[in-house]
C-alpha positions in Angstrom: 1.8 -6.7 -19.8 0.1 -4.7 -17.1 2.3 -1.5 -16.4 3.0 -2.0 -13.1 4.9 0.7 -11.2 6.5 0.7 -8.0 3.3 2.9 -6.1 1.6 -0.7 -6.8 3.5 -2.4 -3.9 2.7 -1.2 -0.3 3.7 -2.6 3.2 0.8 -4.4 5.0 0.5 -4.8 8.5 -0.7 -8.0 10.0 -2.6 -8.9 12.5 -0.7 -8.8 16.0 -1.9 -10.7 19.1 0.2 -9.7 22.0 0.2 -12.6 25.2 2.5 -12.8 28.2 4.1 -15.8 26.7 5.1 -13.8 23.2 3.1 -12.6 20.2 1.4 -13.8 17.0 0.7 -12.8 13.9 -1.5 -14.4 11.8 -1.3 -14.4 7.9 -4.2 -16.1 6.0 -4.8 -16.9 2.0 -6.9 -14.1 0.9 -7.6 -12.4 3.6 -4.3 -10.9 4.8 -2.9 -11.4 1.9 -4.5 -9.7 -1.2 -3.7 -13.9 -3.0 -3.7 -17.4 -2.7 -0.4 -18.8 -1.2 0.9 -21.2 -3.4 4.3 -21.6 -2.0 6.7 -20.2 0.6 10.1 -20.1 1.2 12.8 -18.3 3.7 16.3 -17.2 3.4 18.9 -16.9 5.8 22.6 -17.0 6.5 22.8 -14.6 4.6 26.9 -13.5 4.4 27.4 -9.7 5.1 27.5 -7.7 2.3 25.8 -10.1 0.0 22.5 -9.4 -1.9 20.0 -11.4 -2.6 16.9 -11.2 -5.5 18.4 -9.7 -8.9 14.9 -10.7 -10.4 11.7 -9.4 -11.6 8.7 -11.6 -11.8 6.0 -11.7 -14.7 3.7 -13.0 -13.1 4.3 -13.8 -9.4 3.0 -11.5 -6.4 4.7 -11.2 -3.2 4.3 -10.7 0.5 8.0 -10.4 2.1 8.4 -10.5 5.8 11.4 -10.0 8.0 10.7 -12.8 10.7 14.0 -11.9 12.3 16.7 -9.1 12.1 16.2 -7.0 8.9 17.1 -6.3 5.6 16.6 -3.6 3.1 14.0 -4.3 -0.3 14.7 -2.0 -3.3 12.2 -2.1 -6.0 12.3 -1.0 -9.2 9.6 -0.7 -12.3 12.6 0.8 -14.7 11.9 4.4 -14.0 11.7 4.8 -10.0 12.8 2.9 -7.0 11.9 2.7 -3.9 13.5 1.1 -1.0 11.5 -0.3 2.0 13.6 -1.4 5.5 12.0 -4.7 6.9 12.5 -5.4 10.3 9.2 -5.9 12.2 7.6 -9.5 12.1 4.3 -8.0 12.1 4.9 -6.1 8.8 5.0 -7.2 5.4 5.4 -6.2 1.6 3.4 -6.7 -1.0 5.6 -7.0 -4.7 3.3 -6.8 -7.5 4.4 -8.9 -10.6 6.2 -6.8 -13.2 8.7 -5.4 -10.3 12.6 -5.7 -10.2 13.4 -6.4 -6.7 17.2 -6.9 -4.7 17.6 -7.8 -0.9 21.0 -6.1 0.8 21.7 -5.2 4.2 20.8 -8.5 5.7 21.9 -8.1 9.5 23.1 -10.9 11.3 20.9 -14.0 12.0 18.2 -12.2 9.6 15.2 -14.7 8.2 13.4 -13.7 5.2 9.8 -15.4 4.6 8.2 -14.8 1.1 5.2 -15.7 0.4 4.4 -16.6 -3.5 0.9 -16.6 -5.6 2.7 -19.3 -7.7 4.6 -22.1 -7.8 8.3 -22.3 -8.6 8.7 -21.8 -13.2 11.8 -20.7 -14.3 9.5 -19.3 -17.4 9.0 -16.4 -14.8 11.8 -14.9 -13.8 13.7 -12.2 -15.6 17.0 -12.1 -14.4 18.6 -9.7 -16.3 18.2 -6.4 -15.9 17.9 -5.4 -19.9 16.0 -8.0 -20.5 13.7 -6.5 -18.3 14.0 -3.0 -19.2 12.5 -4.5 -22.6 10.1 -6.3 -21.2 8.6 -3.2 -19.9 9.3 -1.5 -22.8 10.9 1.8 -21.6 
């Protein structure tokens, strides 16, 4: 596996178009995203206090975007973490595969987009946290 560390996952900043009747951004497959979007998903309702994630992917890149409200991303390669606050539409984060991630902090009426290079495999996913502490081999 590649050793991927948590300096490989930036924020990105997407295009913004401001208009008198509200603002767009505009995410498109390899251009403002550094993959091809395979499949997307959102979460919200989100109770206070609860966290979402608890994962690392093997293969799987990321873009996560606050659409509304915020939330806090820590990731995690097994020796440093890093924790990014999203609240701007206009900004997202790129996860490289390879990187524990949890979601906290959701505030109220929060709505979490992610944006996946791959489909749904539960062959993916490490969801426990030794598990994946071997899997990097540290």
């Amino acid at each position: 596996m590649k050793k991927s560390s948590v300096y490989d996952c930036t924020m990105i900043e997407l295009s913004k178009h401001h208009r008198p009747q509200g603002n767009i951004s505009v995410v498109e497959n390899n251009k403002d995203v550094p993959f091809e979007v395979k499949r997307a998903y959102y979460l919200y309702d989100v109770p206070g206090g609860e966290s979402r994630g608890g994962h690392a992917h093997k293969a799987l890149s990321q873009l996560i975007i606050a659409v509304s409200g915020s939330f806090t991303v820590t990731l995690d390669d097994g020796k440093v973490k890093r924790t990014f606050m999203l609240n701007r539409p206009y900004q997202a984060l790129y996860v490289v595969p390879g990187i524990w991630r949890t979601l906290d902090d959701f505030s109220s009426g929060s709505v979490c987009l992610v944006l996946a290079s791959e489909k749904y495999e539960v062959e993916d996913y490490i969801r426990d946290y030794e598990e994946y502490l071997n899997y990097k081999k540290l």
